[in-house]
C-alpha positions in Angstrom: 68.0 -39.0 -73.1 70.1 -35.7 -73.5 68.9 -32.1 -74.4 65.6 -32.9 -74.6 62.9 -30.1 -74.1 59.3 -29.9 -75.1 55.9 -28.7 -74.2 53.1 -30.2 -74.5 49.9 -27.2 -74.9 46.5 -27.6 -73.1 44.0 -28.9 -75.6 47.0 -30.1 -78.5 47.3 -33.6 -80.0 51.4 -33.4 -80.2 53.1 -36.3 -81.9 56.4 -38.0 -80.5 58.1 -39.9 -83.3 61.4 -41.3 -84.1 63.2 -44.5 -85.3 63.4 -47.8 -83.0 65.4 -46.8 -79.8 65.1 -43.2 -80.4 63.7 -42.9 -76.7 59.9 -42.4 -77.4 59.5 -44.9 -74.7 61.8 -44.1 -72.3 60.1 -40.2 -72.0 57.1 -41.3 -72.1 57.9 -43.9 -68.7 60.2 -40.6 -67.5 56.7 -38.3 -68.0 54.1 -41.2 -66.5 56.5 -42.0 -63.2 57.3 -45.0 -64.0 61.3 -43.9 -64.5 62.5 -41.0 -62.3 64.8 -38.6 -64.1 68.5 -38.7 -63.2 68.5 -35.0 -64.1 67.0 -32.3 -65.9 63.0 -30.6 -64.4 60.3 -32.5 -65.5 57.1 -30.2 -65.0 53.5 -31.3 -64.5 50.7 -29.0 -64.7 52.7 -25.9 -63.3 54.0 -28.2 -60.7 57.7 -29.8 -60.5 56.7 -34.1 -60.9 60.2 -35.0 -61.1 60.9 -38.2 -59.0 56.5 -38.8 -58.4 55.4 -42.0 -58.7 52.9 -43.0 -61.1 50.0 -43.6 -59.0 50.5 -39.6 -58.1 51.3 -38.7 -61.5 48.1 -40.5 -63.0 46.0 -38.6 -60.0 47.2 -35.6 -60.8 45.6 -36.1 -64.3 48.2 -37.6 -66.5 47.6 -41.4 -68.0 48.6 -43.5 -70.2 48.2 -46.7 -72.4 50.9 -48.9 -73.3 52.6 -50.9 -76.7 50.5 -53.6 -75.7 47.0 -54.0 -74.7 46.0 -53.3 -71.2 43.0 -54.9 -70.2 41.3 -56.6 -67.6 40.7 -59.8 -70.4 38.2 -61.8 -68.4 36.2 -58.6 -67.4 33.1 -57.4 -69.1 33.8 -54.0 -71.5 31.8 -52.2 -68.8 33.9 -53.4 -65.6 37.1 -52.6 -67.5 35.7 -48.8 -68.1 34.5 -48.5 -64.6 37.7 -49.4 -63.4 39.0 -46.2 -65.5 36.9 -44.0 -63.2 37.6 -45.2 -59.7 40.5 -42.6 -59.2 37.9 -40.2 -59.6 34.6 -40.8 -58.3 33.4 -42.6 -55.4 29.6 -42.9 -56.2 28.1 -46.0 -58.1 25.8 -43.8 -60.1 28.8 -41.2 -61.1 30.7 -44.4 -62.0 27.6 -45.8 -64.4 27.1 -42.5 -66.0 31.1 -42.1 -66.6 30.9 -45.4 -68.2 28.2 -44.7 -70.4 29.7 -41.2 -72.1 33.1 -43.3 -72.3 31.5 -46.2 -74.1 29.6 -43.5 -77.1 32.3 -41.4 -77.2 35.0 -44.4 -78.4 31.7 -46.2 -79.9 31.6 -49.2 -77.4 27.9 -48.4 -76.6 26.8 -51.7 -78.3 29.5 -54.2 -76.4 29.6 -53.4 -72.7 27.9 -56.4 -71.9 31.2 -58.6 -73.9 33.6 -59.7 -72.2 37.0 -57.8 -73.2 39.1 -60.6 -73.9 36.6 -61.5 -76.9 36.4 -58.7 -78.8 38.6 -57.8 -82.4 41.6 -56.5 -81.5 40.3 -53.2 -82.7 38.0 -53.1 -80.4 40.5 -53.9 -77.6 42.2 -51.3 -78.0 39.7 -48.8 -77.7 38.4 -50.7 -74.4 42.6 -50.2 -73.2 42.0 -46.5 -74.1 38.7 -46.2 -72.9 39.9 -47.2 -69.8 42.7 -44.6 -69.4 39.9 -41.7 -70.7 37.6 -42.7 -68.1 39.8 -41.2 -65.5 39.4 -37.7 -67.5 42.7 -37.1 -67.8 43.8 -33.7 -68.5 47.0 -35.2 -70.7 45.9 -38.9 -72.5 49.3 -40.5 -73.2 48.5 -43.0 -76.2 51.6 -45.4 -76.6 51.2 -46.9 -80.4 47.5 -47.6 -79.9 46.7 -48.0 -84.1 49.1 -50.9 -84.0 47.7 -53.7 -85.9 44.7 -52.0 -87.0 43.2 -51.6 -90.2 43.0 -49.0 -92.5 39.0 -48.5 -91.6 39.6 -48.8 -87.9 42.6 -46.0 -87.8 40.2 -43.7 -89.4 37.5 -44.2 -86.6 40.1 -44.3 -83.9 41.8 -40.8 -84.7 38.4 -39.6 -84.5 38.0 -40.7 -81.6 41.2 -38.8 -80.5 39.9 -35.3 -81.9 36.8 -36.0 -80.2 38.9 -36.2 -76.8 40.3 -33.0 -78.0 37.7 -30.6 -78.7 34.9 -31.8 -76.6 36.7 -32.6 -73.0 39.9 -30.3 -73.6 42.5 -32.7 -73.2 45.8 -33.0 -74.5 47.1 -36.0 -76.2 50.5 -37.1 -76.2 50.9 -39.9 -79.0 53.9 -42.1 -79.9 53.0 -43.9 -83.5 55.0 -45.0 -86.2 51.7 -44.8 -88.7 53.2 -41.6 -90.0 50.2 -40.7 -92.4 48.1 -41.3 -89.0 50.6 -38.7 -87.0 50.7 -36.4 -90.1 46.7 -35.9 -89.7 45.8 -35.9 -86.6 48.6 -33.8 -85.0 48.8 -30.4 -84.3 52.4 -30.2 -83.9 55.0 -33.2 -83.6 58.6 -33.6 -82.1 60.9 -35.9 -83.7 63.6 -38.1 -81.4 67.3 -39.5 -82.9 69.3 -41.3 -80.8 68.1 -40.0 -77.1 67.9 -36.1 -79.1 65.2 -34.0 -80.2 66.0 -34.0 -83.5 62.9 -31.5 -84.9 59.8 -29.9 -83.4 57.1 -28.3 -85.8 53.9 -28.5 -87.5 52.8 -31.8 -89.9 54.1 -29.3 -92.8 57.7 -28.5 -91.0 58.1 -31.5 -90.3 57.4 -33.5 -93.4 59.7 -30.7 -95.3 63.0 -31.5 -92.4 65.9 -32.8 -94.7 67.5 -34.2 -91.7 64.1 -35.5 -90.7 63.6 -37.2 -93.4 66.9 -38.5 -93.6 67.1 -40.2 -90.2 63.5 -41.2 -90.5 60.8 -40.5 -92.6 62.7 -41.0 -95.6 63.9 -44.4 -94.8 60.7 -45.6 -93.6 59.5 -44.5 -97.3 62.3 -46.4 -98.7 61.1 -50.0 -96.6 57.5 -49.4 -97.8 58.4 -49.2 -101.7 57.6 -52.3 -103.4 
């Protein structure tokens, strides 16, 4: 990573995007703990986070999901949420009730009773992001979570991400290659090339970038014309 610098604003859905091996994973492991910086101020919440660990970083209110789903497979969908809230509250009853609200809010009401490695991968997904919400994060980092699901079940999951949004005022960080995904749901998006920021505006700015388009958005256009 070189030169890069961003913000990410309380209560914003910002969109990190970029071809393969553009960094988008190695900032989010830099922002989560899991890498330390060799340089550079990495900032957390008004407070300097450079070099804490991820256990720290994700108590000090900053989670995150992964390329792959994380979940606890053999676990009911209720045991993996309540696992989400254990950072947070010590109390069985807090825990039930923060399991509940997590389950309607991502619409897994009707299968806490399954066991997690059963369910669609759709579902599993939101169980792998219910798990990181149940913490309450004050920054949700999502790490591809639409990959591999349908048309019907991106549509349900982004609302599920403006829903996080407005009615618990967290920010989202996302990484996704579904661009028409990104392109709706974000309120602003940076763009990586090569270890750069490349571009940082609005959906609008950003789908107007000749260079954006040129290292990106363009080619991906090119790959999906019949």
């Amino acid at each position: 990573m070189s030169d890069l610098s961003f913000k990410i604003e309380p209560g914003e859905i910002l969109g990190l995007i970029g071809p393969n091996g553009a960094g988008k994973s190695t900032t989010f492991n830099l922002i989560s703990g899991f890498v330390k910086p060799t340089r550079g101020t990495l900032t957390l919440f008004g407070k300097p986070a450079a070099g804490r660990s991820a256990v720290a970083t994700s108590r000090a209110g900053l989670v995150r999901t992964f390329q792959h789903t994380s979940l606890m497979r053999t676990m009911t969908v209720a045991a993996n949420l309540r696992v989400g809230t254990m950072h947070r509250l010590r109390r069985g009853a807090e825990r039930d009730v923060a399991v509940d609200e997590t389950a309607e809010l991502l619409g897994l009401t009707p299968h806490l009773s399954d066991v997690a490695g059963t369910l669609p991968h759709g579902l599993q997904r939101l169980v792998s992001i219910g798990i990181a919400f149940a913490a309450r994060p004050k920054l949700l980092c999502l790490d591809e979570p639409l990959t591999g699901l349908n048309a019907t079940e991106v549509a349900s999951t982004l609302a599920v991400f403006r829903r996080i949004r407005d009615e618990h005022a967290a920010s989202i960080l996302l990484v996704e290659h579904n661009m028409k995904a990104v392109m709706s749901v974000c309120d602003r998006i940076v763009v990586l090339h090569h270890g750069e920021e490349l571009a940082e505006g609005t959906p609008e700015v950003i789908r107007a970038n000749p260079e954006v388009i040129s290292a990106y958005i363009g080619h991906r256009q090119d790959r999906q014309t019949p």
